[in-house]
C-alpha positions in Angstrom: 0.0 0.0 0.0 1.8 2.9 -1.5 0.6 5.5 0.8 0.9 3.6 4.1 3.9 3.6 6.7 5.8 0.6 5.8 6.8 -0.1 9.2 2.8 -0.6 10.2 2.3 -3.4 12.4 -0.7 -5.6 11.1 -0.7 -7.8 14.0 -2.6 -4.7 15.7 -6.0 -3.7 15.3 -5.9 -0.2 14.3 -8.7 2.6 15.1 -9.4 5.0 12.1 -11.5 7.5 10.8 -13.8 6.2 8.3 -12.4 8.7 5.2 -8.9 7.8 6.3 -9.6 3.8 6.0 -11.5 4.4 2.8 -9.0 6.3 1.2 -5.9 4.0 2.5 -7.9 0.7 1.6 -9.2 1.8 -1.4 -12.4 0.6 -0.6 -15.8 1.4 -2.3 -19.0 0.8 -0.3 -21.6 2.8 -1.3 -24.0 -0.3 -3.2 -24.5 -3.4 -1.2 -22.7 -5.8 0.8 -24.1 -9.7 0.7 -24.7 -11.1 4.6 -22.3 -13.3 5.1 -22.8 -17.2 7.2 -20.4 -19.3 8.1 -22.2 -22.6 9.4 -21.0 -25.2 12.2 -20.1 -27.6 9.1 -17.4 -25.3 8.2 -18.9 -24.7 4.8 -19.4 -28.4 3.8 -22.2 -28.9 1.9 -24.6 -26.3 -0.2 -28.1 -27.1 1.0 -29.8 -24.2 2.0 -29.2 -22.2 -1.5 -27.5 -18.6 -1.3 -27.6 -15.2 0.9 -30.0 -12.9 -0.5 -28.5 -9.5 -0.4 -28.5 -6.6 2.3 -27.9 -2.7 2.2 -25.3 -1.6 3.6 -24.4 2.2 3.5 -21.0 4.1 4.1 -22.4 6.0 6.8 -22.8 3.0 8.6 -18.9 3.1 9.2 -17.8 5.7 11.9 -15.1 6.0 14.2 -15.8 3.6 16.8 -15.5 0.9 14.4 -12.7 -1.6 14.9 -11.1 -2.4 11.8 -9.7 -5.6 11.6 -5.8 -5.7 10.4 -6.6 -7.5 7.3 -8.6 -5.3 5.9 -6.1 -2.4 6.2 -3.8 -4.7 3.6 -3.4 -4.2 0.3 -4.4 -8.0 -0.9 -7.0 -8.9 1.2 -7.3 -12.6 -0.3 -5.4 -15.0 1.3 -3.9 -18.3 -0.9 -6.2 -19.9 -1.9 -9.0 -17.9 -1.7 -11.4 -16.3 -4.2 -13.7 -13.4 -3.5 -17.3 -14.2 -3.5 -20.3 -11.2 -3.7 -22.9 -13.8 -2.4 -22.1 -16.2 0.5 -23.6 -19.1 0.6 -25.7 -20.2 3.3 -24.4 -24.0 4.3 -25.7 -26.1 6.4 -26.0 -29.9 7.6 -29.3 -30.7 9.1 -31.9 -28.3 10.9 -31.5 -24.9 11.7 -32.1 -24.7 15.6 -34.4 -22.4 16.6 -33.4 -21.1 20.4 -35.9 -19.4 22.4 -33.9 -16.6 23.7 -35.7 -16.0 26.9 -34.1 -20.0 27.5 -30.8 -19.2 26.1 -28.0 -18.9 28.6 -24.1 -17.9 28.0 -21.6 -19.7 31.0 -18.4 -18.6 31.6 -16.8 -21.7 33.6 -13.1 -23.1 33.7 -10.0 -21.2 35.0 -12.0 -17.5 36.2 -12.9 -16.3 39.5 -15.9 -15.4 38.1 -17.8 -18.0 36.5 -21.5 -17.1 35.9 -24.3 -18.4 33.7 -25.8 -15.2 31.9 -29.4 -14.7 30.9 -29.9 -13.5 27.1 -31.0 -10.0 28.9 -28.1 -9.9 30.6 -25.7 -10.6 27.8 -27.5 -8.1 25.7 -27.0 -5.7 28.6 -23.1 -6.0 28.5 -21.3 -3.0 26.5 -21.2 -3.6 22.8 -18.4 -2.6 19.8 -18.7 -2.9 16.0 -16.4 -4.2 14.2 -15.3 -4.0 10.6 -13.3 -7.8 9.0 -13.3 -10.0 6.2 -14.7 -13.6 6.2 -12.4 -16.2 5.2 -14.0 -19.7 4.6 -11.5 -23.0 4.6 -13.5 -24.4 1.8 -11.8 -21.5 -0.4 -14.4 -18.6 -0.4 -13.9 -14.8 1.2 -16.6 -12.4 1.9 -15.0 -8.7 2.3 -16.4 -5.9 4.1 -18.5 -7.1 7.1 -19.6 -5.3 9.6 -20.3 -6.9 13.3 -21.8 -5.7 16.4 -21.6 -7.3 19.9 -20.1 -8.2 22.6 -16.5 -7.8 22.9 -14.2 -11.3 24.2 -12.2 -8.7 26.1 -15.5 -7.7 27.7 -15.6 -11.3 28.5 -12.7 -12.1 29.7 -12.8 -8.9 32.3 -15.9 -9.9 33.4 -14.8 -13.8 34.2 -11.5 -12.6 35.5 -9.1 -15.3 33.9 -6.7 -16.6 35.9 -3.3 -16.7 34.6 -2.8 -20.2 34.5 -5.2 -20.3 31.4 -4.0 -20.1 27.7 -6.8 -21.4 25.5 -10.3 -21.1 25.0 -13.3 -23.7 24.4 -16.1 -22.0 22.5 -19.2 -24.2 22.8 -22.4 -24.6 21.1 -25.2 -27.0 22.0 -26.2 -28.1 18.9 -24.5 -31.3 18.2 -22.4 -30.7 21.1 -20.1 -28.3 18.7 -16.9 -26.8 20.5 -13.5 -24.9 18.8 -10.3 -24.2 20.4 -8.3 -21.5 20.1 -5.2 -19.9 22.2 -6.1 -17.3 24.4 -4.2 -14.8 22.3 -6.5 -15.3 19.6 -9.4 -15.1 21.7 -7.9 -11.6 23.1 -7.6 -10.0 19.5 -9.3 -6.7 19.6 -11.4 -7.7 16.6 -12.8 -10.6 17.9 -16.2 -10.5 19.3 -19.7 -12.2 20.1 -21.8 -11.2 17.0 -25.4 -10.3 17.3 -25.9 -8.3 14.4 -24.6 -8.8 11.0 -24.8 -5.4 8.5 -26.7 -3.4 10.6 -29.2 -6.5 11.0 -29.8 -8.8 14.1 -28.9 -12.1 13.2 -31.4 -14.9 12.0 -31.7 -18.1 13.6 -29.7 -19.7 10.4 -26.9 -16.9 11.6 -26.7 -18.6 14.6 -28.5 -16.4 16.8 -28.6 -15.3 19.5 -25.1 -14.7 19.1 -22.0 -15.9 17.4 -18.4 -15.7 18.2 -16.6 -14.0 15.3 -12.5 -14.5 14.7 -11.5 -12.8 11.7 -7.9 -13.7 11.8 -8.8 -17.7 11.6 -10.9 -19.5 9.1 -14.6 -19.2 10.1 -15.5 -22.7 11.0 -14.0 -21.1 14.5 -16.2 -18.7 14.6 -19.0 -20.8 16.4 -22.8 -20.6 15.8 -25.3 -20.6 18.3 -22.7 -19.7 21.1 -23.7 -21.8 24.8 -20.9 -21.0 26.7 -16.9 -20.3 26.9 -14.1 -22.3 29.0 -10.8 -21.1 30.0 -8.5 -24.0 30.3 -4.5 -24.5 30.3 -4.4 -27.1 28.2 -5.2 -27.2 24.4 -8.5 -29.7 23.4 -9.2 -30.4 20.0 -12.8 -28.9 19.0 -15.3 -30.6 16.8 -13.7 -30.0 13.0 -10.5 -30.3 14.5 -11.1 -33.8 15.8 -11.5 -35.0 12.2 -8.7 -33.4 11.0 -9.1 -29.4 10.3 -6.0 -28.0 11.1 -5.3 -27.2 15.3 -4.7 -23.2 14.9 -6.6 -21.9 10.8 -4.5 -18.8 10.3 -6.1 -18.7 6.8 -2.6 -16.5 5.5 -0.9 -20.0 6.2 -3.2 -22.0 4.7 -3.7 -23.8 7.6 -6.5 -25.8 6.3 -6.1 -29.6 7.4 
């Protein structure tokens, strides 16, 4: 990027203004942006058709938007990876449908605080947008997302992790999904719990009520339909890693299988 410091670290997460991220990316978002699923099969299998498309205006994009570091690069596409303008919506089996007033969020593992949050108290916890690409291991990217939720940060102060722990266990209840990650991953300033998508809350095939969201690793870590988080100090394989998706995704490695 021509007009960028070339000593610009893009391991951090850098806060903007919106004309000076639209003139240094080069970006152009004044028609539409397609919303963007990544299901718990990890993109396996095409059976519920395609996204249907969403507006999503420039004035959307202020300056409390976290922009994730890959967006601020010149090639956004990792190896491997084509753009898409339509994700597609993927899915195995039936889309759960979670009464919200049921759904509960636990923090548990290595915290002094571990706690079992209603939905109204999850929606209650301070929120941040955030602005990242969506790389899929199956070869697809979707650019120019934008998320709102809750922050892991927010998280992690409010469960107060004890230093002994260095990775993370996201888990879902449907079909007993979990993924791993290291802590440092989890602690990335971009990564959040999604419960809007574009400006939109998220539909039950979204994986409401909320999702986690990783930019930095391929999606199928970004879980659906979110139950609950565990701090741990050893590393434990999740569900797609189990049968042989690579341990850590950095999607710039191609770490794939």
């Amino acid at each position: 990027m021509k007009d960028l410091n070339p000593k610009i670290d893009m391991n951090k997460t850098w806060h903007i203004s919106r004309r000076e991220f639209l003139r240094h990316a080069g970006l152009l978002i004044t028609g539409t942006a397609i919303a963007s699923s990544i299901p718990l099969s990890a993109c396996r299998n095409n059976t519920e058709g395609t996204e249907t498309a969403t507006t999503f205006q420039t004035e959307t994009l202020s300056t409390d938007v976290i922009y994730s570091p890959d967006t601020l690069k010149e090639n956004r596409i990792p190896p491997g990876q084509r753009e898409v303008q339509a994700c597609p919506i993927l899915h195995e089996g039936a889309i759960p449908q979670i009464d919200h007033s049921e759904w509960t969020f636990t923090i548990s593992g290595l915290v002094e605080n571990k706690n079992a949050l209603t939905h109204s108290e999850f929606m209650a916890l301070p929120t941040v947008k955030v602005f990242s690409d969506v790389h899929c291991v199956t070869g697809w990217t979707k650019l120019n997302n934008l998320w709102e939720g809750v922050s892991s940060r927010e998280i992690a102060d409010l469960a107060k992790v004890k230093s002994e722990a260095k990775f993370v266990i996201v888990k879902s209840d449907y079909r007993k999904y979990s993924a791993n990650m290291t802590l440092e991953d989890f602690l990335k300033e971009d990564v959040l719990f999604a419960v809007k998508h574009d400006g939109l809350n998220l539909t039950d095939a979204h994986g409401a009520p909320a999702r986690l969201v990783v930019p930095s690793l391929y999606f199928w870590k970004s879980v659906k339909w979110v139950t609950g988080i565990e701090f741990t100090d050893r590393d434990r394989p999740g569900f797609w890693e189990v049968f042989g998706y690579n341990n850590h995704g950095d999607p710039w490695k191609e770490e794939r299988y």
